[in-house]
C-alpha positions in Angstrom: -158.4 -191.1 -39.7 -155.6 -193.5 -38.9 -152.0 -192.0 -38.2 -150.4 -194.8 -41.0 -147.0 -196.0 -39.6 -144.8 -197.9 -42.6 -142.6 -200.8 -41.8 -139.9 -201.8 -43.8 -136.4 -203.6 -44.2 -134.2 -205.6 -46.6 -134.5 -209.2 -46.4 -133.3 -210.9 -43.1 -133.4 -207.4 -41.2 -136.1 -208.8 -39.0 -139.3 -207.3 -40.2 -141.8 -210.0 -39.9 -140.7 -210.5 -35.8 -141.2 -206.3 -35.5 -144.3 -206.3 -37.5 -145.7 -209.2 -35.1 -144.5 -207.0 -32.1 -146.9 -204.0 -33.4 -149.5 -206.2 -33.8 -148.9 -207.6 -30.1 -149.4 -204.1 -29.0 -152.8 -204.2 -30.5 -151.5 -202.2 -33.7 -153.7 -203.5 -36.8 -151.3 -204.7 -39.6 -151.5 -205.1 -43.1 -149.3 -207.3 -44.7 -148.1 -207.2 -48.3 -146.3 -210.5 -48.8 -149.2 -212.4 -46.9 -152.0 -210.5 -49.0 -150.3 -212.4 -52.0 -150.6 -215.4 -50.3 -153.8 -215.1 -49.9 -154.4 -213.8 -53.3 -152.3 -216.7 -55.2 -154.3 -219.5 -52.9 -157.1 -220.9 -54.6 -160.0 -218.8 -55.2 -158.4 -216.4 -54.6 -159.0 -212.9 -56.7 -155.0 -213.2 -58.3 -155.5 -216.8 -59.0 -158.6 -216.6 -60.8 -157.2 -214.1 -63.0 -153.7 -215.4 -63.5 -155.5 -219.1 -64.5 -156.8 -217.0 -67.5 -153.8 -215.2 -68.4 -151.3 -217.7 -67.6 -152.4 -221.1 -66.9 -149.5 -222.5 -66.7 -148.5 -221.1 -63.8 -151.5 -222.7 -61.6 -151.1 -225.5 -59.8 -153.8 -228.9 -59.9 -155.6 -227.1 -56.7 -156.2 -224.2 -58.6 -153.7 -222.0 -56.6 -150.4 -220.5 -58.0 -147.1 -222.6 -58.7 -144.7 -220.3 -57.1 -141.8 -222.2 -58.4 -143.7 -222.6 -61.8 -144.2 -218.8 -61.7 -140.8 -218.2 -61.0 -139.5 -220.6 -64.0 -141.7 -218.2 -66.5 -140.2 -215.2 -65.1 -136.3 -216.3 -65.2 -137.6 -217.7 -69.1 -139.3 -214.8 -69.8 -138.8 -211.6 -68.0 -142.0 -210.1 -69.9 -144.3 -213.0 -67.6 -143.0 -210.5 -64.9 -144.6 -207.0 -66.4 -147.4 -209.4 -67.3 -147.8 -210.8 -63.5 -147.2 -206.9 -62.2 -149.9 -205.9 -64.1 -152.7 -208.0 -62.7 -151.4 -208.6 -59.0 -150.2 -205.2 -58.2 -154.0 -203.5 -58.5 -155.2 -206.5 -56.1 -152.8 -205.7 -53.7 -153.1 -202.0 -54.0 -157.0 -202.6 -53.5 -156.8 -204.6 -50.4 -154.6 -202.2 -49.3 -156.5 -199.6 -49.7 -159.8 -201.2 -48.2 -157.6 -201.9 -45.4 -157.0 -198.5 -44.6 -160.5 -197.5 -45.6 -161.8 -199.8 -42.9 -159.7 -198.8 -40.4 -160.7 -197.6 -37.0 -157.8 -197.5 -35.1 -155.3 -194.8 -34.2 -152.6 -196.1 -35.4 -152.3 -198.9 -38.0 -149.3 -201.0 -39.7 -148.4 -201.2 -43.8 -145.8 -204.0 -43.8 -144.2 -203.2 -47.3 -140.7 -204.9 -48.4 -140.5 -203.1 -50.9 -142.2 -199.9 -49.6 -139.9 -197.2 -50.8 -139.3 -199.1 -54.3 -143.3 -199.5 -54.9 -143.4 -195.7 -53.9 -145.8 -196.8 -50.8 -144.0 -194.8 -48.7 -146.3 -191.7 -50.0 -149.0 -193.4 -48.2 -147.2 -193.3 -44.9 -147.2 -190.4 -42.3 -144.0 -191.9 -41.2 -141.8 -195.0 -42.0 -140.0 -197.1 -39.6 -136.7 -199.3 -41.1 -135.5 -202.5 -39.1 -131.7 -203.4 -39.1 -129.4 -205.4 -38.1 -125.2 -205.6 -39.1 -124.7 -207.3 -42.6 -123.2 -210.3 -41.1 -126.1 -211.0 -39.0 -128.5 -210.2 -42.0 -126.6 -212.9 -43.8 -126.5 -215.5 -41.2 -130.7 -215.2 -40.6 -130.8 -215.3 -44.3 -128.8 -218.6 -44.9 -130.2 -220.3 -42.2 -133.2 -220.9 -44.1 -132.9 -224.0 -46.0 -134.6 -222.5 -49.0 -131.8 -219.8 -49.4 -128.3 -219.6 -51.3 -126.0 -217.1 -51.3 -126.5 -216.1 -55.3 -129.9 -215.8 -54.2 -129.2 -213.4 -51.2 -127.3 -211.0 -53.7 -130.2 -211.4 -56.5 -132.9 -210.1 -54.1 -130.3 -207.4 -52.6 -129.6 -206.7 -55.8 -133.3 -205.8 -56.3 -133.7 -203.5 -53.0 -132.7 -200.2 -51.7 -130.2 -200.6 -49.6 -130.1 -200.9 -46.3 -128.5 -197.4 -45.8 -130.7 -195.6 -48.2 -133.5 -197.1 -46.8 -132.5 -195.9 -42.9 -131.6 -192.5 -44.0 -135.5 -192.1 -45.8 -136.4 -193.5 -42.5 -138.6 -191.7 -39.2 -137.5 -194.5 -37.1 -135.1 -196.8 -37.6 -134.9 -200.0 -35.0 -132.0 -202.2 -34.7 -132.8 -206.0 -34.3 -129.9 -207.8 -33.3 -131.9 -208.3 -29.9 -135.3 -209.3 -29.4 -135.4 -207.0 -26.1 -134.1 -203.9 -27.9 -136.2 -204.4 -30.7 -139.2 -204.9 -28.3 -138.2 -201.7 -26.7 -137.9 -199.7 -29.6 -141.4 -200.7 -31.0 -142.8 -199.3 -27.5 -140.5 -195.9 -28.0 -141.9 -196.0 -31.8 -145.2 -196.0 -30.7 -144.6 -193.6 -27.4 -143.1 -191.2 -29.8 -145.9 -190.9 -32.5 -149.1 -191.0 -29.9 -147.6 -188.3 -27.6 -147.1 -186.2 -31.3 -150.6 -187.2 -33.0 -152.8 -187.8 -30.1 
């Protein structure tokens, strides 16, 4: 049975560049938002079901409109229950098959929302990236796809950041790629001397 480390952190906290550091030291890694990807692409199990229940949401390929999706929702917040209730089982399943697979001593649940969606319970510890505020909103902003109305609707929507690190086993600070690097190594270091 795998020891199942947690990962999360708000948005902009560096997450997705620590998750890719456990995975470069050979740490399998599930990952939440790109197991939606991959279930919104075409053919995919969430697509299939969400071209019956809400067509208009697909786009001509047969995939999901994200930005058609996200138009229902701010329309109609029930479309959001409605989208919950079909994508949140396939996600919990893959999950879940994921884990049931598993081999390895230690494996990865990358989880925004882990403590929100209650996935913490899964865990036998959770580790929290961090970084300052300002630094947070900086990464954040620098993507061209990002406002700052949109920044506080999605933080709005989160834990925050000090809940999140108090919940925490580990927390590791991100403002450097070097420390972060480090404290994956001392994550790891830390449970395998404990569980081996």
């Amino acid at each position: 049975m795998s020891f199942v480390l947690g990962l999360t952190g708000s948005i902009g906290m560096g997450k997705s560049t620590t998750a890719q550091m456990f995975a470069d030291a050979g740490i399998p890694v599930w990952d939440a938002d790109a197991t939606v990807h991959r279930l919104y692409a075409p053919g995919g199990a969430a697509a299939l079901a969400l071209a019956k229940a809400l067509p208009q949401a697909m786009d001509a390929n047969g995939g999901v409109d994200r930005a058609a999706l996200k138009a229902m929702i701010a329309a109609d917040p029930k479309v959001l229950e409605q989208l919950n209730s079909i994508v949140h089982p396939l996600v919990s399943a893959d999950r879940a098959r994921f884990l049931a697979e598993s081999t390895a001593p230690i494996v990865l649940l990358d989880i925004p929302l882990l403590f929100e969606g209650g996935s913490d319970q899964l865990c036998d510890a959770v580790v929290v990236v961090t970084a300052p505020p300002e630094v947070q909103k900086a990464r954040v902003l620098a993507r061209n796809t990002m406002t700052l109305a949109m920044l506080e609707t999605i933080l709005a929507r989160q834990m925050p950041d000090a809940e999140k690190r108090a919940r925490a086993d580990y927390i590791i600070q991100t403002t450097s790629l070097a420390e972060a690097a480090k404290a994956v190594e001392d994550v790891l270091a830390d449970i395998r001397s404990k569980h081996a």
